[in-house]
N, C-alpha and C positions, 0 to 999 in steps of 0.2 A: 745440704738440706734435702729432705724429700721431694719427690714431683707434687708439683697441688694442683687438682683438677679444679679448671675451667667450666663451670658449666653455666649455660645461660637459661634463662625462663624461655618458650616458644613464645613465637609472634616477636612483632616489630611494635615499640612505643614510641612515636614523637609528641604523645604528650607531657612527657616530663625532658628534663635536660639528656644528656647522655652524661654528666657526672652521675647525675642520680640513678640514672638505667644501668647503673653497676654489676644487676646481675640479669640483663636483658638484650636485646639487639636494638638498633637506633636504624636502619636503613639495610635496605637492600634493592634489588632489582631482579625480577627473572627467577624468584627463591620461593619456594615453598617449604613447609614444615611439615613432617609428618612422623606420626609417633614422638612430638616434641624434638623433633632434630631438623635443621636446616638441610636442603637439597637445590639441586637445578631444575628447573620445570620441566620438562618433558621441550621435545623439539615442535615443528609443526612441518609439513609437508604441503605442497602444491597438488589441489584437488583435480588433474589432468589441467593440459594446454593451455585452453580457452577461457576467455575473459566476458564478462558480462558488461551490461553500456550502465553507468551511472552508477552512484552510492546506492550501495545495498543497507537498509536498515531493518530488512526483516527477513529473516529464514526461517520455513518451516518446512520438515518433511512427513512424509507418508509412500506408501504402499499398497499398489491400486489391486485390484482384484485378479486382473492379469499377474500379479506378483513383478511389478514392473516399479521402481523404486525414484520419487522424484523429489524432489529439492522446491519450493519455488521463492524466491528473491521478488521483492518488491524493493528499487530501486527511486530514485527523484524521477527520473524520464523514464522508467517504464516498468512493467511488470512482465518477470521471465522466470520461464521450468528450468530444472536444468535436470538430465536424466542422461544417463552413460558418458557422463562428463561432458555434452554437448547441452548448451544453454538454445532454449527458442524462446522468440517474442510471442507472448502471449497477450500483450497490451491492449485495454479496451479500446474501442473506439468513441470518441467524443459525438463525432457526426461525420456526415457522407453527406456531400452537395456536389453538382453538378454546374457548369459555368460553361459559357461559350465566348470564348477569344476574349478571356480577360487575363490574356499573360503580356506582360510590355517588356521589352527588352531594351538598351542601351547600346550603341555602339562602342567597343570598348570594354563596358563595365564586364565583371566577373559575375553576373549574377541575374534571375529573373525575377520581375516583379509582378505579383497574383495579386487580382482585386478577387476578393469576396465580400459582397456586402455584409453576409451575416456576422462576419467580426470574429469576435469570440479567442483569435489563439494568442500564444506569447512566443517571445522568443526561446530557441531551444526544442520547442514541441516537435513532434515530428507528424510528417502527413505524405500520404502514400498517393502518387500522381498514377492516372490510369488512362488511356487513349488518347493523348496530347499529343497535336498536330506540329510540325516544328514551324518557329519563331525565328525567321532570320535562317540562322546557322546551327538552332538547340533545340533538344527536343529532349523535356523535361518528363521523366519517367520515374516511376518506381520511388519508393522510400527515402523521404530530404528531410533534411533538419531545417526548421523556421530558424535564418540568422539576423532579421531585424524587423522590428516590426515599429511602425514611426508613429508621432501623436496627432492629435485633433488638434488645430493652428487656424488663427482667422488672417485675413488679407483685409483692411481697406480702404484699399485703393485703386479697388476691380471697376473697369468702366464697360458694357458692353449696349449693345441696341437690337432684339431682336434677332441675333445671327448667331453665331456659334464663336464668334472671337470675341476672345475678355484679353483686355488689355490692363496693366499694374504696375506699378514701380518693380524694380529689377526686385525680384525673392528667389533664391538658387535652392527654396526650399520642395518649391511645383515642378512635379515631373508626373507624366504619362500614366495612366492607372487610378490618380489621387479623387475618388468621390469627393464632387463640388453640391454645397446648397446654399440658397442665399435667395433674396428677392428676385425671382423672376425665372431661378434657376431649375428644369424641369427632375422632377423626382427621379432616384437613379442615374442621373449624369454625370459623370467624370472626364477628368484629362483625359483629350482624344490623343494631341500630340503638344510640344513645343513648338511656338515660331521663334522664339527668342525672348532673350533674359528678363522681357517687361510683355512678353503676349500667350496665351495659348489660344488651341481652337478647344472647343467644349465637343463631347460626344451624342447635343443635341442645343440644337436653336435656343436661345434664350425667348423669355417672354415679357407682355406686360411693357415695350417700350424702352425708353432711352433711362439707362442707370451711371451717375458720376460716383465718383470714389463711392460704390458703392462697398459692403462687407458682406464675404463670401466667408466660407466655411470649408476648412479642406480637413477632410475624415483620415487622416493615413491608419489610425488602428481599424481600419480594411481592409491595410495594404501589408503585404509580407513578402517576402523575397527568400531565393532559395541561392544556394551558391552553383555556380555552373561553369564551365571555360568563359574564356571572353568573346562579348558578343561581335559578329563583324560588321552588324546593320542596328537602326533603332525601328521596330517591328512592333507590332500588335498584333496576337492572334491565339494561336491553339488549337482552332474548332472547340468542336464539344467533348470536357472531361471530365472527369469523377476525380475528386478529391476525399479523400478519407485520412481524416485527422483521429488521432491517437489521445487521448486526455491527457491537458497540459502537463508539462512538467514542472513539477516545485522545485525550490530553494537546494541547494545542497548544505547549507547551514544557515544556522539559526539570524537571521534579519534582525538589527534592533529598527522598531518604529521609535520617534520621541513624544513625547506628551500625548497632544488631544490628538494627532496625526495618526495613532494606531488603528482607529477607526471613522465612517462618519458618524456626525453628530447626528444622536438620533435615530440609528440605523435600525436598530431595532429595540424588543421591551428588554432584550437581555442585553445592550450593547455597553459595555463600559470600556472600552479599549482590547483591544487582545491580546494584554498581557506585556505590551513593548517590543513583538516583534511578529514579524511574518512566519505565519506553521512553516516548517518542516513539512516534505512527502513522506508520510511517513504510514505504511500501508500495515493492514489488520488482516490475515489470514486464517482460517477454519477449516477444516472439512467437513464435507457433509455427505457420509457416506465416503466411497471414494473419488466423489470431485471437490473442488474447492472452490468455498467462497473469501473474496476478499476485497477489500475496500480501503483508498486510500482515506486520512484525516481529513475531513473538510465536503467527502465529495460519495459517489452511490455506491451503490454493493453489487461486486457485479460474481457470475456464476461462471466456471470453467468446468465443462463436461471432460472427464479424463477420459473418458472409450472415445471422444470424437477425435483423439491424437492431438499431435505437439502443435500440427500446421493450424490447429483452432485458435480462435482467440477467446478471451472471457467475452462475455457479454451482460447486459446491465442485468442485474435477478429481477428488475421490473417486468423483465422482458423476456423471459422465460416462455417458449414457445410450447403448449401439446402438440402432440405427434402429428404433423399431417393436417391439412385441411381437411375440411368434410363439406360434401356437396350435399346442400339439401334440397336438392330438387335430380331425379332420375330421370334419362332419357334414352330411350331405345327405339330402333324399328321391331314388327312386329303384325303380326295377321289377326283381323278378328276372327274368332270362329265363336257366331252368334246360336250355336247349338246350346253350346256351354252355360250362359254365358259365358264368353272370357278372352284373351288374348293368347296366343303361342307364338312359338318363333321368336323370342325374346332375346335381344344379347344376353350371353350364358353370366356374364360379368355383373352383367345389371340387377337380374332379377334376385339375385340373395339381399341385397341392398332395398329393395322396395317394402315396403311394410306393410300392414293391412289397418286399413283406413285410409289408406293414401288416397290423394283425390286426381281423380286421372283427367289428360284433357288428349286432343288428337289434334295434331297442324292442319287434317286436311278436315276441313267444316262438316259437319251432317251424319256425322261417324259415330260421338262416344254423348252421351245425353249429358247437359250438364250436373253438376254434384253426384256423378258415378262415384263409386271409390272401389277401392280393391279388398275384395270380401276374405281370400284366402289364394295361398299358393299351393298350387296341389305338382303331381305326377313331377316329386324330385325337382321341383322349382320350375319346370317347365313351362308352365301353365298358370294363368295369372287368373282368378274367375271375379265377375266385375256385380257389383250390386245394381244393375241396370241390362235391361239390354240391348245389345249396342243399334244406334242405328241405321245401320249400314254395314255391309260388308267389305271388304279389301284385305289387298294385299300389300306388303314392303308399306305401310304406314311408320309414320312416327310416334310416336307417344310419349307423354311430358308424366311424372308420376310426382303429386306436391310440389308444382310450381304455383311461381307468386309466393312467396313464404312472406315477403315482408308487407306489415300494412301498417295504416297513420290514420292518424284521428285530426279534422278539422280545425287547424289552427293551432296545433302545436307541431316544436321542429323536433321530435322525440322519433324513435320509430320501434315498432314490437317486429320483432324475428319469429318466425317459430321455429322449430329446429325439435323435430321430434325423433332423430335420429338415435339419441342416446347413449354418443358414443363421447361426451365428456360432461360432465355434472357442472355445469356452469354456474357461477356464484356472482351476488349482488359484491362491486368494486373491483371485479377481474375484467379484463380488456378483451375484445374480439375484432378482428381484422377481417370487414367485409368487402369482396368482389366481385364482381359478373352481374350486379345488380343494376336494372335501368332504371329511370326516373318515376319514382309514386308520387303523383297528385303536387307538385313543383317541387319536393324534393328531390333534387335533382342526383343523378346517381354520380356525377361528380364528390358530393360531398356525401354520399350513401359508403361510397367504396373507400373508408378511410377507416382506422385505426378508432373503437370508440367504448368507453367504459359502460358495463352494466348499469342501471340502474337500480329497476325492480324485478324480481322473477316471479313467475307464476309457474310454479310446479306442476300443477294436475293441466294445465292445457299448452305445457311443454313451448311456453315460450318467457323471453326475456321483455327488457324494454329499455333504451340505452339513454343516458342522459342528452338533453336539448342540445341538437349541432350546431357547434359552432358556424358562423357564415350561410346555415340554410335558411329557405324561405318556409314560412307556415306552408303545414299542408293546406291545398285549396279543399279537397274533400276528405270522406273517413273513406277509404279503401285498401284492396291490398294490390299489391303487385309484385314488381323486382324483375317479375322474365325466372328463366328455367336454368337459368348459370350460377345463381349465387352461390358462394361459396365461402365459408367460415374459418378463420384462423383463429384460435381463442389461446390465450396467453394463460402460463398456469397461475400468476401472479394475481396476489390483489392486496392495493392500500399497501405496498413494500416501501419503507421508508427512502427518502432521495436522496438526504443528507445524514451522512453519521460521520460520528468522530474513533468510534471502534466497534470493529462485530464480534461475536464469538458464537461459537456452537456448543450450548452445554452436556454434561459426561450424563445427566439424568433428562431422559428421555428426549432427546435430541430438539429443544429448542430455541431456534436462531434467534438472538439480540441482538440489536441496536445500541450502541450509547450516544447519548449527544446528538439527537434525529426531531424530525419535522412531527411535526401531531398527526393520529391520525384525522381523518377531514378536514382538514386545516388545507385551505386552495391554497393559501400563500406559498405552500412548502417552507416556511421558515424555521431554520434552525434553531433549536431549545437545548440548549447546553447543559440542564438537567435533565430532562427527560428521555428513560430507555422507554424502549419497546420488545415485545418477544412474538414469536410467531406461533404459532399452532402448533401445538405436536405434532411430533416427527413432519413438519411440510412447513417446508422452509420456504412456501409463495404465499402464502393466506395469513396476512397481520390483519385483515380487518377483522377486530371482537366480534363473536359472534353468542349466542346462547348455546351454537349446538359445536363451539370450538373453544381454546383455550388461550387462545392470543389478548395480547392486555399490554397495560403500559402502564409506568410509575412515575412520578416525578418527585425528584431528590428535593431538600430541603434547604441544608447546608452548605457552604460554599456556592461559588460563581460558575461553576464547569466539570464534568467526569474530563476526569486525564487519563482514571486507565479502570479495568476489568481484568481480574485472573481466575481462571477456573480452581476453585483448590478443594481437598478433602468435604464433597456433601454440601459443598454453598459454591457463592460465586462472591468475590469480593469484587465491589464498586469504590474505586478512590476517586472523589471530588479534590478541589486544591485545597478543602480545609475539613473533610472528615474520611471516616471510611465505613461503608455498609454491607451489611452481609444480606444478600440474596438465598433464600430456600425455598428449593418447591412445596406448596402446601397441597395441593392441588384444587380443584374449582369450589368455588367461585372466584375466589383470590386468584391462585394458581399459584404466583411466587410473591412473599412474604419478606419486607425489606427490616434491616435490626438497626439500628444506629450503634457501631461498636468502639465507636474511635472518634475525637472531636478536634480541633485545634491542633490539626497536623498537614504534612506536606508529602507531597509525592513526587520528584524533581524531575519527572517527563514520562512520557504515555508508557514507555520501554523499563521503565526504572524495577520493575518488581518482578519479582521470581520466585516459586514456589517449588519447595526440595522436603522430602522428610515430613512431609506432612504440617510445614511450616512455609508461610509467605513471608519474605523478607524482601526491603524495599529501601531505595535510599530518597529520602527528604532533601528538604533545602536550606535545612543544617544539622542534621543528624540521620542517623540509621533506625531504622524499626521493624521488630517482626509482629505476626500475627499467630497464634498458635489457640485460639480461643478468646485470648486476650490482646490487646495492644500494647505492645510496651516497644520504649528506646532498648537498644541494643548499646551493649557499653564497646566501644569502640578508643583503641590506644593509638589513633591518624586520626581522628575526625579533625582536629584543628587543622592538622595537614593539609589533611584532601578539600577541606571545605576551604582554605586562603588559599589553597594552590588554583581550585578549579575556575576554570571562568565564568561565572554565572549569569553572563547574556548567552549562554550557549547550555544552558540545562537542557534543554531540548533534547541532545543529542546522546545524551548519558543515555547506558540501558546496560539491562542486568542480564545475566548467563549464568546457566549452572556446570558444574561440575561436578558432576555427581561420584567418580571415582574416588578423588580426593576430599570431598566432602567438603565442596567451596562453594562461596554465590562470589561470581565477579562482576563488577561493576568497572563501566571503562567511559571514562570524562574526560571533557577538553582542556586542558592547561590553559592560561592566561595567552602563551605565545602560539597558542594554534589556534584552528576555528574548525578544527576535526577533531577527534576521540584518540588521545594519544597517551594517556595516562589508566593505568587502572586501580584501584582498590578491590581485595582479596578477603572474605568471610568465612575462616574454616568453624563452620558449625556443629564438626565434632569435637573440636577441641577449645573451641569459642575464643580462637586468636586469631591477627589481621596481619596482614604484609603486603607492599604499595609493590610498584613498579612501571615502567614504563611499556607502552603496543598501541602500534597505528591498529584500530579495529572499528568498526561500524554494523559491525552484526555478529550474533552468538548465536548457535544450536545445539543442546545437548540432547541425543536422541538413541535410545535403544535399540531404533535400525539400523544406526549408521555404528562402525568399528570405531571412531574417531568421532569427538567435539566438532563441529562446521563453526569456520570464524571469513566474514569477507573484510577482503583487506583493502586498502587503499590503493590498491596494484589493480585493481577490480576483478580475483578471482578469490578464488575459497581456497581454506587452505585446511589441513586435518591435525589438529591440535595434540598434544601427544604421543605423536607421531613420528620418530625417532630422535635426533641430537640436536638437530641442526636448525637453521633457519632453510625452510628448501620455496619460499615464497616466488623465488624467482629461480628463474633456469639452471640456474646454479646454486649448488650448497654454500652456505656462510655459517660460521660460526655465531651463536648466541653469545652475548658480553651479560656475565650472570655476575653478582656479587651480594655478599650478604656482611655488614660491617657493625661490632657488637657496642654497649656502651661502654664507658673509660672504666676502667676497675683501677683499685692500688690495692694495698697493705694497709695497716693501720689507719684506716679510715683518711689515708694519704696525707697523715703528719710529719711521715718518711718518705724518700723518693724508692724507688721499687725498684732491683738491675735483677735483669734476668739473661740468663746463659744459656739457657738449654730450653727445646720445647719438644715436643713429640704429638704430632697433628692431628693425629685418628681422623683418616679421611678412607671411605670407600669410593670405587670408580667402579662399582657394578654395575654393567647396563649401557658401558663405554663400548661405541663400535672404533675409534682408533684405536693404535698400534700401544702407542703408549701414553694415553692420558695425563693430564698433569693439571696443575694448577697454581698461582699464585698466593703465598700467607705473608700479609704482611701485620708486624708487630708496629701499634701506631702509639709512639709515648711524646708526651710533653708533659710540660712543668706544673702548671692549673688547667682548668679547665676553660677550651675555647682558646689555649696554646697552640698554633703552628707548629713546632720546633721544642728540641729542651732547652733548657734555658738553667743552670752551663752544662755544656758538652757530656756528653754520654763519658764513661769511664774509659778510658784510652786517649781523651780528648778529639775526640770524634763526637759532632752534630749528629749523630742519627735522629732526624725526624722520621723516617719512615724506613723501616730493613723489612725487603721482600725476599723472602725463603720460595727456591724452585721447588716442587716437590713431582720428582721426574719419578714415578712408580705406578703399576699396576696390580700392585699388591694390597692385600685388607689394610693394613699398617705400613706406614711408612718406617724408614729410622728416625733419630733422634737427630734435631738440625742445633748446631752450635751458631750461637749469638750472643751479640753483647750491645742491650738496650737497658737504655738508665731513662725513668722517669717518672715524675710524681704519682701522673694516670698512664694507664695503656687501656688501649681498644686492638681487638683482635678484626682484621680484614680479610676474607678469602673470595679468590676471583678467578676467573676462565673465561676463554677466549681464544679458546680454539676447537678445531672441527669433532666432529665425534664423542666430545667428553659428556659423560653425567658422572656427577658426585652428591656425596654426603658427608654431611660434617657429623662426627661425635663427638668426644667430649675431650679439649684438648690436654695436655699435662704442661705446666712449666714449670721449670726452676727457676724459684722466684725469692729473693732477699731484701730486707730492706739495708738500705744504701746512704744513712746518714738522711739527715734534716734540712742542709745548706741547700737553698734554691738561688734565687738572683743575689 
């Protein structure tokens, strides 16, 4: 008989049987299709040495103006660059406190225990120790990982009288450090030491008298411990040091909460539970220009300057500094020469800095009249000429030029600046950081010299007015003062939201959103899980609306929450959990114009969508969908698959990648038996066919600067996709286990059994870096369908359930392999499994006969 070609339809179907997939593929791994023909995927390579701390779930890159090319990764515990293959922490900081000899040691133990009352961290977090005194035999320095941190617990059975001993039934729960409150117990005091299993001494005198069984309060979430040698004494101390905590570290998988436990009741107007589980860390990155903004789910947005180098860290974009302080008040020595009027001899530094109108005063009394000011600067700055003239002569005098800048009005805690310098446009909801100021009228310059938002400004007399200080006292009178030091730090920020759940920077005229963010005015800062915000054009510090800017905000209708944002072709898509909306700029009043385009649909985590070709594709929570003007399901031949296969307390974790060579979106989700991303699904959207497989993967980057796809692995390094044969993830090459296995065909619609003698494989190894490439075929026959085995014996009396053909060649074609396989159906299997191979299947030939009817 003739040879009769094999040929199969592209893509993999497990939604129908594999009898019926007769002329299709049923399964593979590691296989793509291209030009309709089965291959091995490309290898992937080890992106240099160095490994990164934590799961990576976000990669993006860019290229800075210096042409300096950087990676950055947003992992659970921290956010890092990574540039010449070397990774740095760039991790925000949460907060910086200071404490004095609150470290307690153990004899013994392995570990130190830090009180800090402000609380705040978790276990895992990391905090950076600076100037600590040693404790014993340890002296806790530099960069520790938090490894416990204990709960709030009451005692009561505390008895004490006015002294510092509390006595209690044995609890092996009280140790040194643990914040005590309770009846009598003075604010701030904690375990000073143990006497033993039923007493400690407190770290001050109880009050108020004689207490029986009385009930204390022991705070241990103030208490955290760091690991260290073993201690050789039990100590308290450290002196005085600086603690600087990093922002906690989230989940490395998806947490289920149960019931009403997801949330508290009542917590807020949006609160229905969060869904059954704890977020994921799972961070939002943007550029803005060439630095980058990024912000983890749940928490602020913070800004990394790329010209300040790798050694910076981000910082919150609250809190975006202008350049430089600015003194608004000048001071020089200096001679009158009452010819003039005027002043000379001026420090050379000073006098460009003075302005005209400035109002002059002299340290030494009887000198300069009051309300003089400065008329003009003449002879090259030299020479100051004064609108008075002066009264007195001297020399080497001092002189003050716009001091007192600050003054207060009777009875309110507000204070007006003036600040007529001109060297930053200060705006109503941006912050300014004042110093050197002394006490105005009982506002004391304690609470003067702090960090404090604008209120209102008044443009034409070139001053502010900052909202009411918190902890000051009214002013007793209206006056001004401050002294001759004050000085200005103004933040470029104003109204930048605190909490978001995603940023983005859009491609039409660069401005920064928020998803899932606090209102603006809203003191509470309470998160609003509909509602975005956008910023100003091009200035990525000023969300507060203004008439003479474009910042604004929307709130969604649909659904309980935005899960994700993609920038695609001329809009911006917003996916809620139950619709999706297109964003386009109109420009003002509106500015950006929201569509309702999609309803009663899903988006199966923040990372789930990807945009290729001028199309959004995204996977739900139980089907596939693109966007291309229109909504629609995506006809998918695995959806049953992937959706029973995946674990869906761990959607979280799914996220999409492209593939832009190949013309694929990948999708990679958790199987039932993992709680990481170790399965993928495959979308070739130019040929509109799908194929599954398995890969530990947690992050995807397809990127035009990079030579190679970026994927971070479980291994915690990057790896470059594509990228020769092999698996090279780890120090050593491993070969890829690739297979692609077709459904059962026969003859006559398998009325006959089928024996086949001869095949000839049509397989390529172009592209193969070993010697001699090979791969396994095997011919898979049994009797019906969902048969193990034939059922009777292959013709020779020989069982063949399964004959695998070597095919040891490096040639286009193989020869012709002699075999002898009897059975109702056959599936065709080919596999590899060693170093160096890529291949391609064509279209195979077999001799094929029908063989009689008789089955069991």
């Amino acid at each position: 008989m003739p040879l009769n070609k094999v040929q199969f339809n592209p893509g993999i179907n497990k939604e129908i049987t594999k009898y019926t997939n007769e002329a299709g593929w049923s399964d593979c791994d590691k296989v793509r299709f291209r030009q309709g023909y089965p291959e091995k995927i490309g290898g992937w390579t080890r992106h240099g040495g160095n490994t990164f701390t934590g799961v990576c779930r976000s990669l993006h890159q860019w290229i800075s103006l210096a042409f300096v090319k950087y990676t950055g990764l947003g992992t659970n515990v921290k956010f890092m660059v990574e540039t010449g293959q070397d990774y740095y922490d760039i991790t925000p900081l949460r907060t910086t406190v200071s404490l004095t000899d609150k470290m307690f040691s153990t004899t013994g133990a392995p570990f130190m225990r830090i009180l800090d009352p402000a609380g705040g961290f978790v276990v895992g977090s990391y905090v950076t120790f600076s100037g600590a005194s040693a404790v014993g035999d340890q002296t806790v320095d530099g960069e520790k990982v938090i490894t416990d941190v204990d709960t709030l617990f009451t005692d009561a059975t505390c008895g004490y009288n006015n002294d510092p001993t509390i006595t209690h039934d044995a609890n092996a729960r009280i140790y040194p450090g643990l914040p005590v409150s309770g009846t009598g117990i003075p604010a701030g005091a904690y375990v000073a030491s143990i006497n033993s299993s039923t007493s400690f001494e407190l770290s001050a005198s109880t009050t108020g008298g004689s207490v029986t069984d009385g009930t204390l309060t022991f705070d241990g979430t103030k208490v955290f411990t760091v690991a260290t040698s073993s201690n050789s004494s039990t100590a308290v101390g450290g002196g005085t040091f600086t603690l600087a905590y990093q922002v906690n570290v989230g989940p490395d998988f998806q947490i289920p909460v149960d019931g009403w436990s997801s949330s508290p009741w009542n917590a807020n107007p949006f609160n229905g539970g969060n869904g059954g589980a704890e977020s994921l860390r799972v961070w939002s990155q943007a550029n803005y220009g060439e630095d980058l903004i990024i912000g983890p789910r749940g928490g602020e947005m913070y800004y990394w300057d790329t010209s300040a180098g790798t050694g910076t860290r981000a910082i919150p974009l609250k809190n975006v500094l202008h350049n430089g302080t600015i003194a608004l008040s000048q001071t020089s020595t200096g001679n009158i020469a009452a010819i003039i009027p005027g002043i000379t001899s001026l420090d050379t530094n000073v006098t460009p800095k003075i302005r005209d109108g400035a109002v002059v005063t002299c340290t030494t009394a009887g000198k300069i009249a009051a309300g003089t000011t400065v008329l003009s600067k003449t002879a090259n700055n030299a020479v100051v000429n004064l609108s008075a003239n002066p009264l007195g002569d001297g020399t080497t005098l001092t002189f003050v030029f716009d001091s007192d800048p600050i003054s207060v009005t009777k009875d309110s805690k507000s204070i007006t600046v003036f600040d007529p310098t001109l060297e930053f446009n200060y705006m109503v909801g941006q912050y300014v950081t004042i110093a050197g100021a002394t006490t105005v009228a009982a506002i004391t310059g304690t609470v003067i010299n702090a960090r404090h938002k604008i209120a209102t400004v008044d443009s034409a007399s070139n001053t502010f007015t900052t909202e009411p200080i918190a902890g000051a006292e009214p002013a007793s009178s209206t006056t001004s003062g401050g002294g001759a030091s004050v000085t200005l730090q103004y933040e470029l920020s104003a109204e930048v939201p605190v909490v978001q759940d995603q940023l983005l920077v859009s491609d039409a005229s660069r401005f920064v959103f928020a998803f899932g963010c606090n209102a603006f005015g809203d003191a509470t800062e309470e998160q609003n899980p509909l509602l975005l915000r956008w910023s100003d054009q091009e200035n990525a510090y000023d969300w507060r609306p203004r008439s003479t800017n474009q910042a604004g905000d929307l709130q969604l209708s649909q659904g309980t929450e935005i899960v994700t944002a993609i920038q695609s072709r001329q809009e911006i898509l917003v996916f809620t959990d139950a619709a999706l909306y297109s964003l386009q700029y109109v420009g003002a009043p509106v500015v950006w114009g929201s569509t309702l385009v999609g309803s009663n649909l899903s988006v199966a985590s923040s990372k789930a969508a990807a945009y290729a070709n001028g199309v959004t594709y995204w996977m739900g929570k139980e089907k596939f969908y693109k966007y291309d003007g229109t909504v629609q399901p995506l006809r998918c031949d695995v959806r049953k698959y992937v959706f029973d296969d995946l674990d869906r307390g761990q959607y979280e974790q799914t996220f999409a990648g492209t593939l832009e060579e190949y013309h694929e979106i990948w999708w990679f989700y958790c199987d039932s038996q993992r709680v990481a991303p170790n399965k993928y699904v495959v979308y070739n959207y130019l040929e509109d066919i799908w194929y599954v497989g398995s890969m530990g993967r947690s992050a995807w980057y397809d990127s035009p600067i990079n030579d190679f796809p970026l994927a971070a692995t479980d291994t915690y390094n990057l790896v470059e996709h594509e990228n020769g044969n092999d698996n090279g993830q780890g120090a050593t090459l491993e070969a890829i286990d690739s297979f692609i296995t077709s459904g059962q065909f026969g003859i006559e619609s398998g009325t006959s059994f089928t024996f086949i003698d001869k095949v000839v494989p049509d397989l390529s190894f172009v592209g193969s870096s070993a010697g001699s490439p090979s791969v396994e075929m095997s011919l898979l026959a049994s009797s019906e369908p969902g048969a193990a085995d034939n059922i009777p014996a292959s013709e020779g009396g020989v069982n063949e359930g399964q004959v695998v053909l070597a095919v040891d060649t490096v040639d286009e074609y193989t020869d012709q392999l002699d075999v002898r396989v009897r059975g109702r159906q056959m599936a065709i299997k080919v596999r590899s499994n060693a170093l160096g191979t890529k291949w391609q299947l064509g279209t195979p030939r077999l001799n094929m006969r029908p063989d009689g009817r008789r089955g069991r």
